[in-house]
TORLOLO-334389 format. One line per field, with one value per residue (C-alpha): residue number from 1; x, y, z. Coordinates in steps of 0.02 Angstrom, whole numbers, plus 50000, padded with zeros to 5 digits. Layout:
N
nr	c(NUM, ...) .
x	c(X, ...) .
y	c(Y, ...) .
z	c(Z, ...) .
***
This chain:
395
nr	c(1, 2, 3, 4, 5, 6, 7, 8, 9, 10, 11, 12, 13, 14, 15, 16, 17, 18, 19, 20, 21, 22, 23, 24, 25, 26, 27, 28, 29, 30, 31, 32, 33, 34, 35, 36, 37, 38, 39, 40, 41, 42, 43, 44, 45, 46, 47, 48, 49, 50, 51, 52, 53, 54, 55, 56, 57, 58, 59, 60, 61, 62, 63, 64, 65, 66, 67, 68, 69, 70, 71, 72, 73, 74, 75, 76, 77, 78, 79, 80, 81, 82, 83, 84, 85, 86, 87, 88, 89, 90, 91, 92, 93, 94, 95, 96, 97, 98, 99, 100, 101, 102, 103, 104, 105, 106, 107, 108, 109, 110, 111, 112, 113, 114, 115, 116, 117, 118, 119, 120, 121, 122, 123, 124, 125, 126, 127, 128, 129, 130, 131, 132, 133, 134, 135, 136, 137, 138, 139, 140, 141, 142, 143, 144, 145, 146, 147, 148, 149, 150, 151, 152, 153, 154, 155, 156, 157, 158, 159, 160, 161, 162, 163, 164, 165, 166, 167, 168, 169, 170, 171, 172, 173, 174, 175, 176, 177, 178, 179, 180, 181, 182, 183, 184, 185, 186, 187, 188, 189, 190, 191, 192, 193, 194, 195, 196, 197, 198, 199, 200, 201, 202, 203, 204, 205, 206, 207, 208, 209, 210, 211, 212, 213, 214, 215, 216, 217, 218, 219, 220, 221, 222, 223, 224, 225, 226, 227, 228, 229, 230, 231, 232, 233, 234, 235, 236, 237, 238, 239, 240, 241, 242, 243, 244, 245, 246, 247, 248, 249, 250, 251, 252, 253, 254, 255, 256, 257, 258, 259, 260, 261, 262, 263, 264, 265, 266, 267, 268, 269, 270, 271, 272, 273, 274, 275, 276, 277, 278, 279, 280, 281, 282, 283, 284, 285, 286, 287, 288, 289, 290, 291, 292, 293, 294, 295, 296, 297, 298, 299, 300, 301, 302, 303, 304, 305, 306, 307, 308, 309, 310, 311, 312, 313, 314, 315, 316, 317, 318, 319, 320, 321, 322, 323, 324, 325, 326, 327, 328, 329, 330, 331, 332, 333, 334, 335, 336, 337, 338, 339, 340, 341, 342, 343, 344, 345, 346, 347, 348, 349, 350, 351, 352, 353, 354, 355, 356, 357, 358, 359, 360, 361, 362, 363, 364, 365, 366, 367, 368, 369, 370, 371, 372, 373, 374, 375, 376, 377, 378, 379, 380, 381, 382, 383, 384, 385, 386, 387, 388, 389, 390, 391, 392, 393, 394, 395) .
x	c(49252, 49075, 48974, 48902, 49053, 49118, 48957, 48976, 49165, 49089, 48971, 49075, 49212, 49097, 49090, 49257, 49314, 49219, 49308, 49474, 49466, 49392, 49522, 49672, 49608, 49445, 49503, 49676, 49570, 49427, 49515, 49659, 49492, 49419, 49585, 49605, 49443, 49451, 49617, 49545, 49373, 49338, 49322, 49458, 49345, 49359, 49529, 49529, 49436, 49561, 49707, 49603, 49590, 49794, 49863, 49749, 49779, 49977, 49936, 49840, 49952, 50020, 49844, 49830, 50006, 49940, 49771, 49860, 49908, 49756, 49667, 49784, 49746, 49573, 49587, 49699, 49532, 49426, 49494, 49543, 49374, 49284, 49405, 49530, 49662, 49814, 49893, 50089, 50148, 50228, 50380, 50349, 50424, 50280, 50166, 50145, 50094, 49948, 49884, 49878, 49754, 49651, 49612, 49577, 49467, 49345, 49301, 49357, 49210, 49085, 49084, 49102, 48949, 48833, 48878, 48853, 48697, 48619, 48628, 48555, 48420, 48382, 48330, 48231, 48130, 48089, 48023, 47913, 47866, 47800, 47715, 47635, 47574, 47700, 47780, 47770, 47790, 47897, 48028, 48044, 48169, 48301, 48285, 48373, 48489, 48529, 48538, 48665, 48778, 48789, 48901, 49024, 49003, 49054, 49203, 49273, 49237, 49368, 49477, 49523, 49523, 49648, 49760, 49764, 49782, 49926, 49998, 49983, 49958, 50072, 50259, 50338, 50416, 50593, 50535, 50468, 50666, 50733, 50653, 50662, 50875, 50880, 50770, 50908, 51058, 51000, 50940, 51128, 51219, 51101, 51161, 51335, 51344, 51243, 51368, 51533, 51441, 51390, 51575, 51632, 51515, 51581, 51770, 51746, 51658, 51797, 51917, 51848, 51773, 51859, 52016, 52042, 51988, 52111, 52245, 52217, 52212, 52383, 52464, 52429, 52454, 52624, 52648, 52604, 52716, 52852, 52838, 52757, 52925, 52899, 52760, 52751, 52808, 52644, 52546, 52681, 52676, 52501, 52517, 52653, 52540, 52378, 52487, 52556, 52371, 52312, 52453, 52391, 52230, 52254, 52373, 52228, 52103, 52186, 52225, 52028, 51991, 52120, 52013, 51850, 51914, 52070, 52048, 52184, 52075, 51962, 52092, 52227, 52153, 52185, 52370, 52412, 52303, 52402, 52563, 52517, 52469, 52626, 52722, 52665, 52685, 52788, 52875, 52932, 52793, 52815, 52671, 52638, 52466, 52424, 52241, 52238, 52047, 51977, 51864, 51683, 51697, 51639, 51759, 51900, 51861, 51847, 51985, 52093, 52024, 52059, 52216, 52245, 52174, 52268, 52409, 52362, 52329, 52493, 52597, 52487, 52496, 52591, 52761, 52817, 52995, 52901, 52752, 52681, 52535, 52500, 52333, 52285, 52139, 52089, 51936, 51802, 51863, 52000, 52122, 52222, 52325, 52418, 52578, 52676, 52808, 52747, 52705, 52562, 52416, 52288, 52106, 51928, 51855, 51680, 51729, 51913, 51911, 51959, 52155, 52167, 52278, 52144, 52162, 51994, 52003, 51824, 51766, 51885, 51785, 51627, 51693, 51734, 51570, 51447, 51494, 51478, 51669, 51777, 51900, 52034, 52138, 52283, 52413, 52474, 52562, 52727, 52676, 52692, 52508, 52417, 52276, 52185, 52027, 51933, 51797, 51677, 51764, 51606, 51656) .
y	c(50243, 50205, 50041, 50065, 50084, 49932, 49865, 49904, 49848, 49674, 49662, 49741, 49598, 49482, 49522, 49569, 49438, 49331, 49445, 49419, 49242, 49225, 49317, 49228, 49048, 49017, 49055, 48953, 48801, 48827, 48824, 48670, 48557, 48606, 48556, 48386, 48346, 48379, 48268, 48117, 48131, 48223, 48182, 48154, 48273, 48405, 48431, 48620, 48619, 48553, 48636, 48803, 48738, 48661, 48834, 48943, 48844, 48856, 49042, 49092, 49136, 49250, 49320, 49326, 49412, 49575, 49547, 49549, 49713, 49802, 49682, 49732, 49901, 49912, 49796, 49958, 50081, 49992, 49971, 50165, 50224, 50103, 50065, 50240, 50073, 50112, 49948, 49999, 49921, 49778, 49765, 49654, 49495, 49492, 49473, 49264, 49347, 49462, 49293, 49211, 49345, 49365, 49181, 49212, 49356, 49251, 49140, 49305, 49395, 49247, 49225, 49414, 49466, 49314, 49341, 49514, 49515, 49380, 49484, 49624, 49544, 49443, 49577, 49664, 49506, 49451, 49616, 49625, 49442, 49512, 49633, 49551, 49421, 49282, 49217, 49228, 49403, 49340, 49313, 49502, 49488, 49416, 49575, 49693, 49553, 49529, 49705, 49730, 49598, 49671, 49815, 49681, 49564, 49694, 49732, 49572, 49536, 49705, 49635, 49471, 49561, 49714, 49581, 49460, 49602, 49707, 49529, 49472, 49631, 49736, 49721, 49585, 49618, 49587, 49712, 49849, 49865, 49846, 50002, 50079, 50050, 50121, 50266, 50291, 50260, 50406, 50498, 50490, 50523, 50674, 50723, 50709, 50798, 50935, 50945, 50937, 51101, 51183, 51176, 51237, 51395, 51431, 51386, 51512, 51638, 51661, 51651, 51806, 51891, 51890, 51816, 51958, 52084, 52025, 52033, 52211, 52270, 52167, 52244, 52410, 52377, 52335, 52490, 52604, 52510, 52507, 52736, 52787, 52767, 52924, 52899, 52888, 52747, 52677, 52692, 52607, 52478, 52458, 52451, 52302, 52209, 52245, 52213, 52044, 51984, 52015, 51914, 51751, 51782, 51771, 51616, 51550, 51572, 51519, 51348, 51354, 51391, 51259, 51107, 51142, 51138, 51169, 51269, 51150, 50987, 51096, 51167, 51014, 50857, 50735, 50726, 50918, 50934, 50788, 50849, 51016, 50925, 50817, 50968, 51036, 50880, 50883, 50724, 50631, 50557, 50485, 50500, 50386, 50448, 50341, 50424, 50438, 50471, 50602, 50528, 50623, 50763, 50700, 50517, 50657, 50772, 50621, 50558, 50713, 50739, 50572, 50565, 50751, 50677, 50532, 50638, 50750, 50571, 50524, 50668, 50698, 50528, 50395, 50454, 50400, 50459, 50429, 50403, 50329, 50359, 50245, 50321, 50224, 50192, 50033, 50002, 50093, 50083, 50201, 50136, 50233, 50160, 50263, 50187, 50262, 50170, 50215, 50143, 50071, 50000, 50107, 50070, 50127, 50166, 50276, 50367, 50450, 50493, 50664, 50685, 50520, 50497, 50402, 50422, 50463, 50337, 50321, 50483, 50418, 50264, 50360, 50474, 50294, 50214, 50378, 50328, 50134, 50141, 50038, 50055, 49941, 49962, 49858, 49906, 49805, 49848, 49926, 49958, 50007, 50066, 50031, 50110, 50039, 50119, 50090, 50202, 50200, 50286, 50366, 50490) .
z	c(51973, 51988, 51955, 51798, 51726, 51806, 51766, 51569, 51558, 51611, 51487, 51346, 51400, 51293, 51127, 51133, 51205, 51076, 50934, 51031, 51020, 50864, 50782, 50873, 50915, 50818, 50643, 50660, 50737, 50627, 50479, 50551, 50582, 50399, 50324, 50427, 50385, 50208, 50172, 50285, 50220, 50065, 49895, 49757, 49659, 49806, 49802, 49753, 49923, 50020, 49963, 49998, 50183, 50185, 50114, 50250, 50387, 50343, 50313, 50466, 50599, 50447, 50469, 50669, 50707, 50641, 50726, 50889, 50928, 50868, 50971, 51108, 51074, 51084, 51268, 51328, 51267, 51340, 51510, 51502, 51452, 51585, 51729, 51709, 51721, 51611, 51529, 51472, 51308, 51308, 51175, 51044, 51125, 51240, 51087, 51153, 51317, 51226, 51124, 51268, 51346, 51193, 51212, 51384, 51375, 51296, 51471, 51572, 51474, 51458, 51649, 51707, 51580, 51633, 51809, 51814, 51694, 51780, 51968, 51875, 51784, 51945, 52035, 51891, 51853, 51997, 52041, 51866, 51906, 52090, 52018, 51899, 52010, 51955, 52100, 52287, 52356, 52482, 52360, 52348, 52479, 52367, 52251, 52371, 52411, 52203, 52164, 52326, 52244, 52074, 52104, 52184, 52066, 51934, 52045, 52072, 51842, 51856, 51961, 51901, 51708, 51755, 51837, 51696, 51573, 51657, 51690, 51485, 51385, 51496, 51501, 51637, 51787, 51705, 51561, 51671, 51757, 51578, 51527, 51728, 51682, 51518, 51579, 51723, 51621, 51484, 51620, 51724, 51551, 51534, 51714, 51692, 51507, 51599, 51736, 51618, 51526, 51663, 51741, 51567, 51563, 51740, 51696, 51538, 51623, 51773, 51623, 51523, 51674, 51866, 51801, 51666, 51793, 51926, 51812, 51769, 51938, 51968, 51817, 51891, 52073, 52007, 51906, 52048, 52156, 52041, 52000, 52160, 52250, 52340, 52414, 52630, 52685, 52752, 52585, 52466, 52600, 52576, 52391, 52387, 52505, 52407, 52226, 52328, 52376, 52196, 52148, 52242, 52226, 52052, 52052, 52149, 52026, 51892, 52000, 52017, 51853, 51790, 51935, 51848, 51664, 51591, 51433, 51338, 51370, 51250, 51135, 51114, 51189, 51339, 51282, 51302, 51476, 51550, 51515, 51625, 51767, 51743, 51734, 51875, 51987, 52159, 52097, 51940, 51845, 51659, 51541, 51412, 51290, 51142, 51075, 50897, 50906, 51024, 51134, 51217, 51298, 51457, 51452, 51425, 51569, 51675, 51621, 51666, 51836, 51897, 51833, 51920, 52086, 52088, 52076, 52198, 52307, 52277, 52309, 52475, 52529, 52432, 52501, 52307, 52242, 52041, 51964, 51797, 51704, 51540, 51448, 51291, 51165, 51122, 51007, 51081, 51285, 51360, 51461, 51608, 51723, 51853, 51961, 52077, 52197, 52376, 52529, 52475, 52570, 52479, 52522, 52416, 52601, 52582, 52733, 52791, 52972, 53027, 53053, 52930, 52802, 52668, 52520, 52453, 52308, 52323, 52223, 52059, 52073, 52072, 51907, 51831, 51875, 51836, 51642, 51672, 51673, 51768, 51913, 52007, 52143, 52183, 52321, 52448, 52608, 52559, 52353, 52234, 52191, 52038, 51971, 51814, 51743, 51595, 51514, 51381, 51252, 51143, 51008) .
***
C-alpha cells in the first residue's frame, strides 16, 4: 500500500463523511429543530409549514434506515479501492453500530483531511513562499521536516478509520463466532453425510463385487469337494481346506460388510436392522422400537451402530445375563436407551490401557455428539448400566 493512496483515502474521508452524516444525523436534526421552532415560534397563518416540518421529522428515520446500508456500502469501496482493507457485513442488527460510524466519519474525516492536507500543503507553500521571496529561507528546513510527516500522518488518519470501521460497520466479536459456528456446524453435517455415503458405496460395492465373487468360488470349492472323491488324498485335502477358508472368509465379510452398513437399515428401517443385531446377540436382549416416521439417514445409521457397539460392549464386558434396548420417536428427537444388568462401573474414559477391560464408551459419545446429539451414562459399581441417548431426529 503506498502513501498516496493512504494519502487520498484521507482526503476522500471528508466529503463522505460530510454525506454520511448529513444523510444520517443532519437531516433528522435539521428537520427536528425546523419543526420545534415552527410550533414555538411561527405563525397561526404558517401552519401548513409546520405540519410539513412535524410529519418529516416523524418521517425521517423512515428516510435514513435505507440510507444506511448504501452508505455502508460505499465506506466498504472505498476502503477496498484505497487501503486493500476488507470490511465483512455486518447482519442487519448491527445497523445501530453502522449509524453510529456514519456520524462518526464526519470528525474522523474532518480531522484526517485537514491534518493530512495541511502537512502537505505546508511543505508546498512554504517552499513557493521561499522561492518567491516571502519568508525567511531558513524556514526551508521545516519543508523536508512537513513533507516527512505526511506519509505518517496519512497512516495514522488509516489507522484510527479501519479500526473504527471494522469495529462499527463490521460484524462484532460475538457475531463473527456466530457465523464461525454455523460455518462449522454445516460444515461437520457435510462431513458426516459424506462419510455415511461413502461407507454405503463401499458396503454396496463389497456386496455386488468380492462378496458375490467369494461366494462363487465357495459354491464350487464345495462341489468339487463333494464329486472329486477320488481324487489323492493330499489334493481333496487341500480342497476341503481351501472350500473351509472360503467359507470364513466369506462369513467374515459379510460380518464386515454388515459393521459398515447393513443393507436392511436401507431396505426396512431402524426397526428391521435392530432386530438382526438382537438376533445375533450372545445374550438375551429385548427390543422395544416405536418409529412411526423414518428418521435421516445419518440419525439412523448412528443410531444402529451404537446400539450394535453397546452390544458388542456389553457382551465383551458387562458380564450381563440380559439386556434392554427401548428406541422411540418423540417429536422431532430420537430416543435410545440401552440397559443391561451387569457389573457395572462403566466409565466414558478417552483412553483404555492396554490389557484393560474399558469399555470404550467414549466413541458412542462421539457418534451422539458429531450430530449435536446427546449421550448419558449412568452405572454404578455393581449395575445395572444405563445408556440414554438422544438425537436430532431430521427427516
Amino acid at each position: 500500500m503506498t502513501s498516496t493512496k493512504r494519502t487520498v483515502h484521507a482526503l476522500t474521508g471528508l466529503p463522505v463523511g460530510v454525506l454520511s452524516f448529513a444523510l444520517t444525523a443532519g437531516l433528522p436534526i435539521g428537520l427536528g429543530y425546523c419543526a420545534v421552532w415552527s410550533l414555538i415560534y411561527a405563525s397561526p397563518d404558517a401552519w401548513a409549514l409546520t405540519a410539513t416540518f412535524v410529519v418529516l421529522t416523524v418521517l425521517a428515520p423512515v428516510l435514513v434506515v435505507p440510507a444506511v446500508p448504501r452508505l455502508t456500502a460505499l465506506q466498504r469501496r472505498r476502503f477496498r479501492a484505497f487501503l486493500g482493507v476488507e470490511i465483512l457485513p455486518a447482519p442487519p442488527r448491527g445497523r445501530w453500530r453502522q449509524l453510529a460510524y456514519h456520524v462518526l466519519a464526519l470528525f474522523i474525516g474532518t480531522i484526517g483531511a485537514t491534518a493530512t492536507a495541511a502537512c502537505w500543503l505546508a511543505g508546498v507553500g512554504l517552499g513557493a513562499a521561499i522561492v518567491l521571496g516571502k519568508i525567511n529561507p531558513a524556514l526551508g528546513l521545516l519543508i523536508p521536516a512537513t513533507l516527512l510527516a505526511a506519509p505518517w500522518v496519512a497512516r495514522a488518519v488509516a489507522q484510527v478509520d479501519t479500526a473504527a470501521a471494522r469495529s462499527l460497520l463490521g460484524p462484532s466479536r460475538s457475531e463473527q463466532l456466530s457465523v464461525r459456528i454455523d460455518v462449522l456446524s454445516r460444515t461437520r453435517a457435510d462431513i458426516v453425510a459424506a462419510t455415511d455415503a461413502e461407507r454405503r458405496r463401499i458396503e454396496r460395492d463389497l456386496h455386488d463385487g468380492a462378496q458375490q465373487r467369494l461366494v462363487s468360488l465357495a459354491m464350487n470349492l464345495g462341489m468339487a469337494r463333494a464329486n472329486l472323491t477320488d481324487t489323492p488324498e493330499p489334493a481333496r485335502q487341500a480342497i476341503e481346506a481351501a472350500h473351509e477358508e472360503a467359507t470364513q472368509a466369506l462369513a467374515e465379510l459379510r460380518e464386515f460388510v454388515r459393521g459398515l452398513h447393513p443393507a436392511v437399515l436401507n431396505d426396512r428401517g431402524l426397526d428391521a436392522a435392530l432386530s438382526g443385531i438382537v438376533a445375533r446377540a450372545p445374550l438375551p436382549v429385548r427390543l422395544n422400537v416405536a418409529v412411526p416416521a423414518r428418521c435421516s439417514p445419518v440419525i439412523e445409521a448412528i443410531a444402529y451402530f451404537i446400539v450394535a457397539e453397546a452390544l458388542t460392549n456389553i457382551a465383551k464386558h458387562a458380564r450381563a445375563d440380559r439386556a434392554e434396548i427401548t428406541v422411540e420417536r418423540v417429536a422431532d428427537r430420537l430416543h435410545v436407551v440401552i440397559t443391561d444388568d451387569g457389573r457395572g462401573g462403566a466409565t466414558l474414559g478417552t483412553h483404555r490401557p492396554p490389557g484393560s477391560d474399558g469399555t470404550g464408551l467414549h466413541g458412542l459419545a462421539q457418534r451422539a455428539a458429531s450430530v449435536d446429539g446427546t449421550f448419558a451414562l449412568h452405572s454404578p459399581a455393581g449395575g445395572p448400566t444405563r445408556i440414554t441417548v438422544e438425537l436430532p431426529c431430521a427427516s
